[in-house]
MOPAC internal coordinates of N, CA, C and O (Angstrom, degrees):
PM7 1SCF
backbone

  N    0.0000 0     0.00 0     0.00 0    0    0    0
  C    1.4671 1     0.00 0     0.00 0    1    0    0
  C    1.5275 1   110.75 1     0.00 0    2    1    0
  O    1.2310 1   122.60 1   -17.56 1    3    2    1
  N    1.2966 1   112.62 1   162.44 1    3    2    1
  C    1.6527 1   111.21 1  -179.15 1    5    3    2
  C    1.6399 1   113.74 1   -71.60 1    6    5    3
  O    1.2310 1   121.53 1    -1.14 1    7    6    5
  N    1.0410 1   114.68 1   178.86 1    7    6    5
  C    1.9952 1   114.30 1   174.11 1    9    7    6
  C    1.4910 1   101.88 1   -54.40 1   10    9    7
  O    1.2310 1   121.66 1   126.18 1   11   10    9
  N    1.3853 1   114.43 1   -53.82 1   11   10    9
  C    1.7113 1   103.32 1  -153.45 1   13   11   10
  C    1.5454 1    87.96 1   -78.74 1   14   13   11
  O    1.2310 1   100.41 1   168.22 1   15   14   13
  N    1.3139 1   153.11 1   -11.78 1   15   14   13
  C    1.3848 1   115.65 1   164.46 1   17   15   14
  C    1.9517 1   108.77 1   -99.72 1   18   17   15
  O    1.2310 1   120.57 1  -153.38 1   19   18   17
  N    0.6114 1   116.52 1    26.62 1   19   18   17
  C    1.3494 1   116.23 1   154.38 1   21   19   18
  C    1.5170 1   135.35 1   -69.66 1   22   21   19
  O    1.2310 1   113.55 1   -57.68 1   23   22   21
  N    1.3607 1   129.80 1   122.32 1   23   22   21
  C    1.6335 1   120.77 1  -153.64 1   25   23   22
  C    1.3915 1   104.07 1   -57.36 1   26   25   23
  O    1.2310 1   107.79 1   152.47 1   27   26   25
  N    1.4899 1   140.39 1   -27.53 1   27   26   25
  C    1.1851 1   136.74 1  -143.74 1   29   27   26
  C    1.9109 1    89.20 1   -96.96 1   30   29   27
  O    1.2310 1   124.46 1   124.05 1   31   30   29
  N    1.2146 1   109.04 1   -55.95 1   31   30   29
  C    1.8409 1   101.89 1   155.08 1   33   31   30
  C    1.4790 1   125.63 1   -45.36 1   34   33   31
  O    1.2310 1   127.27 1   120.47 1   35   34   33
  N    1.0316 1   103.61 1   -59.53 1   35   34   33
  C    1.9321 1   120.45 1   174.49 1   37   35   34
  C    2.2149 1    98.74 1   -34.79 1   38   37   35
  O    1.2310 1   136.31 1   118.16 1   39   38   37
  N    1.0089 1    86.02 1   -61.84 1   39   38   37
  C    1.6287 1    95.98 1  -176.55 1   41   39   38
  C    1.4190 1   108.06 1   -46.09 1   42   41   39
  O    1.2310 1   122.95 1   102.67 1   43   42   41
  N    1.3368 1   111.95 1   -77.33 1   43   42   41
  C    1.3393 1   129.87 1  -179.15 1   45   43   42
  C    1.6485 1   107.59 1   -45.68 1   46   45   43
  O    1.2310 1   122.76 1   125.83 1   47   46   45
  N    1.3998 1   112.31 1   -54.17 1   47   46   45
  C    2.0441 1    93.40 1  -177.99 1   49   47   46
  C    1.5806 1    88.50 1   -66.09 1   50   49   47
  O    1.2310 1   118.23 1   129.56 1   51   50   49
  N    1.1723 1   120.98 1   -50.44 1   51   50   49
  C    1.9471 1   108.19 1  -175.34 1   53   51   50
  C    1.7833 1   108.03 1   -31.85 1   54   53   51
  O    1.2310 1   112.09 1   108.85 1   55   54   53
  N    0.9984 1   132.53 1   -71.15 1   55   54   53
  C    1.3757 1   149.77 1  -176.95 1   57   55   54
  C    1.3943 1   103.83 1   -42.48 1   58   57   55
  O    1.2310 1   126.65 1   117.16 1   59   58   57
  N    1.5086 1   104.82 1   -62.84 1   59   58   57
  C    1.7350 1   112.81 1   171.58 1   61   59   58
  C    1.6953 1   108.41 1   -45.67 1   62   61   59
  O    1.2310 1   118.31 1   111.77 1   63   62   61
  N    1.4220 1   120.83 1   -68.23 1   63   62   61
  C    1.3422 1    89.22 1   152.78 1   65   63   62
  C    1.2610 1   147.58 1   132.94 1   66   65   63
  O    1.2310 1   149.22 1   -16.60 1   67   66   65
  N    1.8852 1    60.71 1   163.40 1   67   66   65
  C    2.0077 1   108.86 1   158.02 1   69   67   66
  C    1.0924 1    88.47 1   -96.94 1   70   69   67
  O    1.2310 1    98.15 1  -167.10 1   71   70   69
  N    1.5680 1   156.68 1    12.90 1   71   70   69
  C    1.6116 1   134.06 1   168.02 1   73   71   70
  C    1.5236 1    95.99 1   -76.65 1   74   73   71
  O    1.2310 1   128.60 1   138.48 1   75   74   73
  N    2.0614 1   101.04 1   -41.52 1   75   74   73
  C    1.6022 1   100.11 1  -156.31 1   77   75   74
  C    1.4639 1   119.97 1   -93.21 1   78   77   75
  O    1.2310 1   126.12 1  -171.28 1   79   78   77
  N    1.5700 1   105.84 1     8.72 1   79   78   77
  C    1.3392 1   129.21 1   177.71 1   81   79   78
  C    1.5039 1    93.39 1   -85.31 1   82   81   79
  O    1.2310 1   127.31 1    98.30 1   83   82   81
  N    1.1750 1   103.55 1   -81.70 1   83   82   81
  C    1.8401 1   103.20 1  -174.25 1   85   83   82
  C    2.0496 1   119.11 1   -50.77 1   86   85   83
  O    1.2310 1   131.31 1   167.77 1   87   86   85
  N    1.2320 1    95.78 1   -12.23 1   87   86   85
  C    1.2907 1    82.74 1  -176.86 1   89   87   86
  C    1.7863 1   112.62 1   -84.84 1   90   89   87
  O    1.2310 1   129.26 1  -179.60 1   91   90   89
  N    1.4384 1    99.76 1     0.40 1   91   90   89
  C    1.4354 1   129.09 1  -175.71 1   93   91   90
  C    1.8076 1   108.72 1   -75.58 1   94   93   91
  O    1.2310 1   129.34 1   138.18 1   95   94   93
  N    1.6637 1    99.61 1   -41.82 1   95   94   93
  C    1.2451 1    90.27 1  -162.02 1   97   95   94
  C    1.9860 1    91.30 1  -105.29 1   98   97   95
  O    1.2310 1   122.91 1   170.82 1   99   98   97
  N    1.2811 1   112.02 1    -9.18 1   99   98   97
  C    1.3788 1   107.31 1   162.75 1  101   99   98
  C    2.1663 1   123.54 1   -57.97 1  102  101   99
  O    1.2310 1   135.41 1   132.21 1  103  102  101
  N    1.3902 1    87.78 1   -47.79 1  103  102  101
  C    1.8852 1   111.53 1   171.62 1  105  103  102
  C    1.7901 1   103.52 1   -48.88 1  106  105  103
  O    1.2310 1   128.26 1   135.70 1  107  106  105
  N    1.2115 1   101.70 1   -44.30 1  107  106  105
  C    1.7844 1   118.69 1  -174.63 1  109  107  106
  C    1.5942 1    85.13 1   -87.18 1  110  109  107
  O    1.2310 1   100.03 1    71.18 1  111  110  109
  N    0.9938 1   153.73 1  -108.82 1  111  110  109
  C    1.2790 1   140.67 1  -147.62 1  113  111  110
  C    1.5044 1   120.56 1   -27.83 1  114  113  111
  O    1.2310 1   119.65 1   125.62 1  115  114  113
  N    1.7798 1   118.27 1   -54.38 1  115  114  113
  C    1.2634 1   116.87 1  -171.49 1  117  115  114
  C    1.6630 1   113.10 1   -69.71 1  118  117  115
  O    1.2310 1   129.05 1   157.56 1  119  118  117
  N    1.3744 1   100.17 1   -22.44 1  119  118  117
  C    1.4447 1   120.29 1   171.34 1  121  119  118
  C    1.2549 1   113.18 1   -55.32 1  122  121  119
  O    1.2310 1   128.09 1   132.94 1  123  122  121
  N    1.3965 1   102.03 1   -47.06 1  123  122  121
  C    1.9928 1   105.65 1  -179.84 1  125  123  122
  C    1.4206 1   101.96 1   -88.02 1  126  125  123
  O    1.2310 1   115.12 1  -158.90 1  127  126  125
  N    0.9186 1   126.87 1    21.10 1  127  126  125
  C    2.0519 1   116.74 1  -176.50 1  129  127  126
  C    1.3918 1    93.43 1    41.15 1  130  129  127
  O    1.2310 1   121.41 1   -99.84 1  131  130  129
  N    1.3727 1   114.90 1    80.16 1  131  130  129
  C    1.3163 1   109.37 1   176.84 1  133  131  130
  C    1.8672 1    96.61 1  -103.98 1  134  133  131
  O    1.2310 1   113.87 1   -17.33 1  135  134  133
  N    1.3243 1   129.21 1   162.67 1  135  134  133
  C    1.7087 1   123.08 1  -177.93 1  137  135  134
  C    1.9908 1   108.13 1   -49.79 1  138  137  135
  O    1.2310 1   137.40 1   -42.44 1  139  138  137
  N    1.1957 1    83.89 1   137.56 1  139  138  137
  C    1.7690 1   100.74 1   169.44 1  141  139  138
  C    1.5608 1   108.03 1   -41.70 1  142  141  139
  O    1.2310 1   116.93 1   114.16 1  143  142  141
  N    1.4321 1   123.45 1   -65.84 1  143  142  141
  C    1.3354 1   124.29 1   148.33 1  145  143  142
  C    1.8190 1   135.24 1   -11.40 1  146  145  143
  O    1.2310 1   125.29 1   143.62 1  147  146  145
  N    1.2936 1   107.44 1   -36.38 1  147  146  145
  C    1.1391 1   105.61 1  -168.79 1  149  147  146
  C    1.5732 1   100.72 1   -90.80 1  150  149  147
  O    1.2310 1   126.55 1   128.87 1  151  150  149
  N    1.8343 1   105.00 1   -51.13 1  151  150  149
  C    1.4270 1   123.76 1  -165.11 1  153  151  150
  C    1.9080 1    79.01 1   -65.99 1  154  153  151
  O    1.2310 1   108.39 1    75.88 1  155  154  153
  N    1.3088 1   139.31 1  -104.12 1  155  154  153
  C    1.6062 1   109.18 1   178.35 1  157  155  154
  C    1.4249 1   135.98 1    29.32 1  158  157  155
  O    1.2310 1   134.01 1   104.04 1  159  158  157
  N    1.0911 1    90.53 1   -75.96 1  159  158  157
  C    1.6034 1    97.32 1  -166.64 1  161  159  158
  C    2.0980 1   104.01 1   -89.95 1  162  161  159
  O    1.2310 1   132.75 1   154.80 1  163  162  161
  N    0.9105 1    92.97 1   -25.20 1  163  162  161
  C    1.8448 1    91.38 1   165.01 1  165  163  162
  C    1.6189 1   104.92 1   -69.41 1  166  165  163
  O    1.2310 1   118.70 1   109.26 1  167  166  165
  N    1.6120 1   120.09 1   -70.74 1  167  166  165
  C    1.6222 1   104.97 1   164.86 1  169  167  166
  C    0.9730 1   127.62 1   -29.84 1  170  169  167
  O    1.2310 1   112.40 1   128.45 1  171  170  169
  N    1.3911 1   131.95 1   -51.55 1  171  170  169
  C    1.5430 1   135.23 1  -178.70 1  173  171  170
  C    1.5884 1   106.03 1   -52.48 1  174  173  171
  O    1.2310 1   120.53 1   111.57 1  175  174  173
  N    1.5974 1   116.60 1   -68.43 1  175  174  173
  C    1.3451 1    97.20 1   170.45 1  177  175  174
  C    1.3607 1   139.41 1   -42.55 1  178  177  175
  O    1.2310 1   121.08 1   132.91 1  179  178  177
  N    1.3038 1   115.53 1   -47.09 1  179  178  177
  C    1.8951 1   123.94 1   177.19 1  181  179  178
  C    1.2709 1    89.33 1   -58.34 1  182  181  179
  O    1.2310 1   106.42 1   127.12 1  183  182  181
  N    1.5059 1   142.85 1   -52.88 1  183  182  181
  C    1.7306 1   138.29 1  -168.89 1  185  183  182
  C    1.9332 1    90.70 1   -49.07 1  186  185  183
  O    1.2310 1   123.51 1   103.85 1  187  186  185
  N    1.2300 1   110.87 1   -76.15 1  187  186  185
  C    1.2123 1   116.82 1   178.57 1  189  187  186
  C    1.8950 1   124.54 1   -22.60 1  190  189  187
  O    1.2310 1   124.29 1   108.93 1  191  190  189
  N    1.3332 1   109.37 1   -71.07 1  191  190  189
  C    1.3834 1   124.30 1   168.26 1  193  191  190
  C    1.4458 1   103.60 1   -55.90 1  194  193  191
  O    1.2310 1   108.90 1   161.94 1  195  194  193
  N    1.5768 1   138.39 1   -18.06 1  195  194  193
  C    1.3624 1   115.38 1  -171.50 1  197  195  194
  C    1.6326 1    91.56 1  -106.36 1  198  197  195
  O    1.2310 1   113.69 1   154.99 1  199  198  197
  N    1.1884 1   129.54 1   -25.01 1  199  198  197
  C    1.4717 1   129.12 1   144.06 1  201  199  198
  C    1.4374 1   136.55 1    -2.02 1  202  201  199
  O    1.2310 1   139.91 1   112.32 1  203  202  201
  N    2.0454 1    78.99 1   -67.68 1  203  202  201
  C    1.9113 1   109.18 1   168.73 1  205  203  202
  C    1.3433 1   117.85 1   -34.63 1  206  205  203
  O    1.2310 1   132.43 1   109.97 1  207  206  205
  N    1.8331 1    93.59 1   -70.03 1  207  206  205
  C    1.0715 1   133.15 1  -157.71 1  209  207  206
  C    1.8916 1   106.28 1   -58.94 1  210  209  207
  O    1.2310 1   128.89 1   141.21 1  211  210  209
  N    1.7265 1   100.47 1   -38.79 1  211  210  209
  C    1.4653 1    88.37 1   177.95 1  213  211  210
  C    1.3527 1   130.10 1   -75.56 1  214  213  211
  O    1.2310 1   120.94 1   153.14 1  215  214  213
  N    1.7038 1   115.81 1   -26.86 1  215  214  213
  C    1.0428 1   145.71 1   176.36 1  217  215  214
  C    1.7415 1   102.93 1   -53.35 1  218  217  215
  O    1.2310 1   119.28 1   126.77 1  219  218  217
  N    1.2031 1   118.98 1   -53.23 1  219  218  217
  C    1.4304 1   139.73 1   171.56 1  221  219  218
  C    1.5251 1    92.59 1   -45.50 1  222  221  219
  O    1.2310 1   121.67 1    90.85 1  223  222  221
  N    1.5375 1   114.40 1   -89.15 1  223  222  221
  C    1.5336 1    91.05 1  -175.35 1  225  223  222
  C    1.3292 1   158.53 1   -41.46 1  226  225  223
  O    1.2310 1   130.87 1   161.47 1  227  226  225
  N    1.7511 1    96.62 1   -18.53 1  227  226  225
  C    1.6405 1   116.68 1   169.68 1  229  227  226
  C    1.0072 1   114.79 1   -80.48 1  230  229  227
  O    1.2310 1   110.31 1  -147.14 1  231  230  229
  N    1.5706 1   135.81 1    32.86 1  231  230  229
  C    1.4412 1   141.46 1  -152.34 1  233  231  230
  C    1.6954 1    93.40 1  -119.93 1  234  233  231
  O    1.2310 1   120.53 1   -63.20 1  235  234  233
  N    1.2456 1   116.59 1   116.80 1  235  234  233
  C    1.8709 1   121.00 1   163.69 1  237  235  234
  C    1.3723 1    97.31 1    -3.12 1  238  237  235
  O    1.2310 1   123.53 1    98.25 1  239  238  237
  N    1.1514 1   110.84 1   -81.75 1  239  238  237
  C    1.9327 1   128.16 1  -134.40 1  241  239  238
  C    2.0503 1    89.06 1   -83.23 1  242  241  239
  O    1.2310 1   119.81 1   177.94 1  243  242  241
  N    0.9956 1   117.96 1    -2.06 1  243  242  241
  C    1.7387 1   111.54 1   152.89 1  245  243  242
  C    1.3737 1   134.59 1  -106.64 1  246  245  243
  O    1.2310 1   129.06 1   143.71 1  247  246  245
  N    1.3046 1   100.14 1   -36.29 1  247  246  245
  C    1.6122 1   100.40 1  -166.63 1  249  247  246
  C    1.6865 1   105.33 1   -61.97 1  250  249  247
  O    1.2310 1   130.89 1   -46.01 1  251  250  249
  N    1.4369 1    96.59 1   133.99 1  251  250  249
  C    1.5058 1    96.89 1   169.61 1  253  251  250
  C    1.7094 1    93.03 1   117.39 1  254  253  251
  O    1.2310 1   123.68 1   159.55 1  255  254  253
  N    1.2255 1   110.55 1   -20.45 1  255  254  253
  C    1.5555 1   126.85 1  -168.14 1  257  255  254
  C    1.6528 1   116.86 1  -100.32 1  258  257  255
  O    1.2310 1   122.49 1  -175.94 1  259  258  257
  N    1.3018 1   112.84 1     4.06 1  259  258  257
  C    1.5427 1   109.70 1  -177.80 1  261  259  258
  C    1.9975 1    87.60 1  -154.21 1  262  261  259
  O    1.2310 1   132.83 1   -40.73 1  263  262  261
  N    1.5582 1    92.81 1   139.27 1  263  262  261
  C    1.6751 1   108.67 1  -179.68 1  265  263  262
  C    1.7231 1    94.70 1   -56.53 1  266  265  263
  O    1.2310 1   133.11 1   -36.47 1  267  266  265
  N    1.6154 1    92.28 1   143.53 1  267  266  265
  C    1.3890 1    90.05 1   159.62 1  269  267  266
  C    1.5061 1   133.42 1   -59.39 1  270  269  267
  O    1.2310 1   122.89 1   130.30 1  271  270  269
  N    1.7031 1   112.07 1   -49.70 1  271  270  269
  C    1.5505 1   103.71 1   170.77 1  273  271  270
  C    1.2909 1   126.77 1   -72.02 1  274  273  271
  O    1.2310 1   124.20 1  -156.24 1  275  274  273
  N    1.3422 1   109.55 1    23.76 1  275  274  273
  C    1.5088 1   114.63 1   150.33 1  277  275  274
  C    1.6721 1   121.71 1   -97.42 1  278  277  275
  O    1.2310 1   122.82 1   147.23 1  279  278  277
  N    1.0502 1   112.20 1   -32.77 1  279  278  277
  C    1.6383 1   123.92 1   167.10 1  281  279  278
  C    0.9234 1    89.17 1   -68.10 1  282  281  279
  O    1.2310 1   104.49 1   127.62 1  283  282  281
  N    1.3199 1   146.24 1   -52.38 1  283  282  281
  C    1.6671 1   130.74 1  -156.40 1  285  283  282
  C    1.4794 1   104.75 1   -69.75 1  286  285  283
  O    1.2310 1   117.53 1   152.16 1  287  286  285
  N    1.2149 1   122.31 1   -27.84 1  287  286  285
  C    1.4663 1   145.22 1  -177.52 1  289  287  286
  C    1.1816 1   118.79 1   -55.92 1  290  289  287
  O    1.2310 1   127.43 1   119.41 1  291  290  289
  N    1.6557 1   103.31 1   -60.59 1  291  290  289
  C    1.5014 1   124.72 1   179.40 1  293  291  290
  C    1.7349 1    99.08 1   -66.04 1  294  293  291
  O    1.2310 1   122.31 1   134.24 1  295  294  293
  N    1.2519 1   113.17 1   -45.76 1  295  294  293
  C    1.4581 1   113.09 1   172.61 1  297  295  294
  C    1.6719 1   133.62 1   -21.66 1  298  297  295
  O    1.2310 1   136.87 1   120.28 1  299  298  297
  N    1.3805 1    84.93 1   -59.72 1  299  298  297
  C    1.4860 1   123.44 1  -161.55 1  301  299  298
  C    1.8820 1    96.30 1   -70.67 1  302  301  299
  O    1.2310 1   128.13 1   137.05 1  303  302  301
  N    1.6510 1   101.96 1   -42.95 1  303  302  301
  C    1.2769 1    95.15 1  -163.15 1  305  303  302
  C    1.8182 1   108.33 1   -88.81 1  306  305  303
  O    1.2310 1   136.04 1   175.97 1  307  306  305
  N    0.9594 1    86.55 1    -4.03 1  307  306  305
  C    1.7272 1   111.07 1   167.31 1  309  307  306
  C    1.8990 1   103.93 1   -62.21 1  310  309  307
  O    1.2310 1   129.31 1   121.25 1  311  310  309
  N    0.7688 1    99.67 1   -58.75 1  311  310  309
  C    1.7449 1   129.33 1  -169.85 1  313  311  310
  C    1.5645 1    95.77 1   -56.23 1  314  313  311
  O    1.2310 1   132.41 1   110.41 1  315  314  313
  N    1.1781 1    93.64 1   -69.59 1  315  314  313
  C    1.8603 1   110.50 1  -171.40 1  317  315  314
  C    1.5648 1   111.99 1   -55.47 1  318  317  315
  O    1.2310 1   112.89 1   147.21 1  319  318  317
  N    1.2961 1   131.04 1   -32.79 1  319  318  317
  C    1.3734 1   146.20 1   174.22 1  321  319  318
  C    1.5457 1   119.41 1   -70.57 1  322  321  319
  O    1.2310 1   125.77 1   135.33 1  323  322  321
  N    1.4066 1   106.52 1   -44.67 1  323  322  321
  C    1.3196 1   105.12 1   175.92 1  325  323  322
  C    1.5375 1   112.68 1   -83.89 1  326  325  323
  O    1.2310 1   122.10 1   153.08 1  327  326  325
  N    1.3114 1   113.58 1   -26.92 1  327  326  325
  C    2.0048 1   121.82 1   171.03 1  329  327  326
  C    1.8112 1    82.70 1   -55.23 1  330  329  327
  O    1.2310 1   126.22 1   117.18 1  331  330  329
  N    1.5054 1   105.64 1   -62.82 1  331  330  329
  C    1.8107 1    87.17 1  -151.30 1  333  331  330
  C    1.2108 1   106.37 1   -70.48 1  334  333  331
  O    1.2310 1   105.66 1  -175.11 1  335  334  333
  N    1.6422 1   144.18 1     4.89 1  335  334  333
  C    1.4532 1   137.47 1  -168.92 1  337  335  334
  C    1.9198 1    84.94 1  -102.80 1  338  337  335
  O    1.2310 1   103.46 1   143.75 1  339  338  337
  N    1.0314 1   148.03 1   -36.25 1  339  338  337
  C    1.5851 1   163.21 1   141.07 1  341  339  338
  C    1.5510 1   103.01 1   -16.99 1  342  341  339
  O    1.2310 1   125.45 1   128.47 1  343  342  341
  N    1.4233 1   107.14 1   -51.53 1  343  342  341
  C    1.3158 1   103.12 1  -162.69 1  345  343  342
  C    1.5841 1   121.75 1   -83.38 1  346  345  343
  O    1.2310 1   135.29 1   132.24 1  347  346  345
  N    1.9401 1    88.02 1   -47.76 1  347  346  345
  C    1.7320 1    97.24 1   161.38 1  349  347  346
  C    1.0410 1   112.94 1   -70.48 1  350  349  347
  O    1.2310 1   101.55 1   165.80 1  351  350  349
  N    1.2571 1   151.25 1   -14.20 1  351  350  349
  C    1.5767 1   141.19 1   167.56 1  353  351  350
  C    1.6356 1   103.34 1   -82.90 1  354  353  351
  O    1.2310 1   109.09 1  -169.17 1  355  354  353
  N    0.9015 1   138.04 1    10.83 1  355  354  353
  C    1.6952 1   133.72 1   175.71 1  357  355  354
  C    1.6067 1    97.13 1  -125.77 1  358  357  355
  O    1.2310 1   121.84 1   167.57 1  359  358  357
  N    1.3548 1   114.08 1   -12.43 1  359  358  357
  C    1.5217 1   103.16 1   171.96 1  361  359  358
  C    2.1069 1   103.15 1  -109.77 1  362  361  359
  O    1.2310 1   119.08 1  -170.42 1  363  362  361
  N    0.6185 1   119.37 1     9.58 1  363  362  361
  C    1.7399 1   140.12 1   172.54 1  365  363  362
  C    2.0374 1   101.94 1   -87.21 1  366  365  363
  O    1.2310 1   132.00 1   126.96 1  367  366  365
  N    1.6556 1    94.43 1   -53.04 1  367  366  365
  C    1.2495 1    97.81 1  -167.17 1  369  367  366
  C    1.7803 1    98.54 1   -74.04 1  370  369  367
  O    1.2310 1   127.49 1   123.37 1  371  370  369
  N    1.0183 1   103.18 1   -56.63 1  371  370  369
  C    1.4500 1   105.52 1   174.45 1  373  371  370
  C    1.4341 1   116.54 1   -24.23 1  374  373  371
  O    1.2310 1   124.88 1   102.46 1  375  374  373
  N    1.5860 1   108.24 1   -77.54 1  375  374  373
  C    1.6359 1   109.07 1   167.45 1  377  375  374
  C    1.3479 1   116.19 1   -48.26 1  378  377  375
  O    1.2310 1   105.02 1   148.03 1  379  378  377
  N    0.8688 1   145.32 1   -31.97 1  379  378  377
  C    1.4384 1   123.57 1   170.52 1  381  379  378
  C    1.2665 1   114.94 1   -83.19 1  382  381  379
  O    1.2310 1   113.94 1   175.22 1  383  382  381
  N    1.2292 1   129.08 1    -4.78 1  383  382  381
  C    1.8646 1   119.35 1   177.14 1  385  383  382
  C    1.7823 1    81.68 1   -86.50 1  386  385  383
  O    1.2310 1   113.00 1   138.16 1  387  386  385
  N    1.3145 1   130.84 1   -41.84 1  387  386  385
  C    1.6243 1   124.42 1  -146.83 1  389  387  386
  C    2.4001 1    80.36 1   -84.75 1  390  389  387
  O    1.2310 1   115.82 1   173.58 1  391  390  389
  N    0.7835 1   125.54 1    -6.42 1  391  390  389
  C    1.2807 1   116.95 1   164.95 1  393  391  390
  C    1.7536 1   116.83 1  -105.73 1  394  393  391
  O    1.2310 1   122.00 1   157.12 1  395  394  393
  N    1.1541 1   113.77 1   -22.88 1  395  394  393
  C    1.3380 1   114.53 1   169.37 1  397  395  394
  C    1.4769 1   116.91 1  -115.22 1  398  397  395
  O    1.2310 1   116.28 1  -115.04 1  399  398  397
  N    1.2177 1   124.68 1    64.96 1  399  398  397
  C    1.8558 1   108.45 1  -157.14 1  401  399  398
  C    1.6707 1   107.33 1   -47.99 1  402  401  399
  O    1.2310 1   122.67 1   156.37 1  403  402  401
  N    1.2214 1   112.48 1   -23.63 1  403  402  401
  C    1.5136 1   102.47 1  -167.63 1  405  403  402
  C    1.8946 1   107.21 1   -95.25 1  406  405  403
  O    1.2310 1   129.59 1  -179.52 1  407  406  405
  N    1.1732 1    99.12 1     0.48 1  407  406  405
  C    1.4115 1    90.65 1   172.16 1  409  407  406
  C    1.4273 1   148.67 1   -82.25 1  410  409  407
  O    1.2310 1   123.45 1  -167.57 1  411  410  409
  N    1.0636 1   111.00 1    12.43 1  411  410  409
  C    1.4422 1   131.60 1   152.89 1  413  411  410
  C    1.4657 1   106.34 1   -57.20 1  414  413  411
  O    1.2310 1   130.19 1    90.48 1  415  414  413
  N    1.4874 1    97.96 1   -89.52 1  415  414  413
  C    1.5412 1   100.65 1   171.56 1  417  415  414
  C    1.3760 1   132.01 1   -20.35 1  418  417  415
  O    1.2310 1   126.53 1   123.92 1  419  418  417
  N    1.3091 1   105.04 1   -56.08 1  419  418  417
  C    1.8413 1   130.95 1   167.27 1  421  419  418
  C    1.5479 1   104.33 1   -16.41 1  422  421  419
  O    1.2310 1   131.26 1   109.61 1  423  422  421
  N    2.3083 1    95.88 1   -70.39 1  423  422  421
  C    1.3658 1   112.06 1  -157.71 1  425  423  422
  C    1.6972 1   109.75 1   -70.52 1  426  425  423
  O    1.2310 1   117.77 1   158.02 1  427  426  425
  N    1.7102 1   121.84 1   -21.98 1  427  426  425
  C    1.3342 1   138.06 1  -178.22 1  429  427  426
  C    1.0723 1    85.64 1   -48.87 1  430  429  427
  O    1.2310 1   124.56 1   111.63 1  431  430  429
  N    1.9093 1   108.85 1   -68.37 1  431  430  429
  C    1.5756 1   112.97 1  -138.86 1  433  431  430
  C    1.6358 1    96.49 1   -64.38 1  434  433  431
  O    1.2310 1   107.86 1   117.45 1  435  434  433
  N    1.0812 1   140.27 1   -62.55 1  435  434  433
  C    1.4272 1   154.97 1   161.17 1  437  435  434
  C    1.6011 1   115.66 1   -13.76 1  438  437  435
  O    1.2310 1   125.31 1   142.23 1  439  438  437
  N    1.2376 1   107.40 1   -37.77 1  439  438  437
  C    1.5245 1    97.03 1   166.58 1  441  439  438
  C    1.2119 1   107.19 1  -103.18 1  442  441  439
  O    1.2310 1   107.60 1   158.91 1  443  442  441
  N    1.1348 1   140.74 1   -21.09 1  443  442  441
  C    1.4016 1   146.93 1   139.05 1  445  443  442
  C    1.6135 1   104.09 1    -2.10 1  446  445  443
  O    1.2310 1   127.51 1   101.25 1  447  446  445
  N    1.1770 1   103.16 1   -78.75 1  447  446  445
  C    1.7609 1   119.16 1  -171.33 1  449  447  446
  C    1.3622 1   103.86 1   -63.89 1  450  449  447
  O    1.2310 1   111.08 1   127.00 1  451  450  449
  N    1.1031 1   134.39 1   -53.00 1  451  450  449
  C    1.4035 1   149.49 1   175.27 1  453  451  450
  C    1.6695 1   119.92 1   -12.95 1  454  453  451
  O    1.2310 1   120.10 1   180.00 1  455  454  453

């Protein structure tokens, strides 16, 4: 069979996507002011799936098989997903210290004991 039906391709556009599916309903979340928490953990996944996706390309039976400034592409959006899952999780944490001021401390002491 040719490259693009080969399972080790098959996988990788599969993975590709669920990057470009979820990055769909991430665009719609930040759009709705949906919680820092949520938009977080949606980045984290697309970071994850574009992860897949790179791992996929370093595979024997591809490399050599997709333009570079498209790997560089997938790269980039690799990059950009995990900054924005970084960012909504430091603005998540934020709101909850500005609703609990003492909870920082709280979570120290708590793993402290742990």
């Amino acid at each position: 069979p040719t490259t693009d039906l080969m399972p080790d391709c098959l996988g990788l556009l599969e993975r590709l996507m669920l990057a470009q599916a979820q990055e769909c309903f991430f665009e719609r979340a930040t759009a709705d002011k949906k919680s820092p928490k949520v938009c977080a953990k949606l980045a984290a996944q697309i970071g994850t799936f574009y992860d897949e996706v790179t791992s996929a390309l370093s595979k024997d039976t591809l490399i050599g098989h997709f333009e570079k400034p498209w790997i560089s592409h997938i790269h980039l959006k690799q990059a950009e997903y995990k900054a924005l899952a970084l960012l909504h999780a430091s603005a998540a944490d934020r709101a909850d210290e500005e609703a609990n001021p003492n909870g920082f401390g709280e979570k120290v002491r708590s793993m402290s004991y742990n």
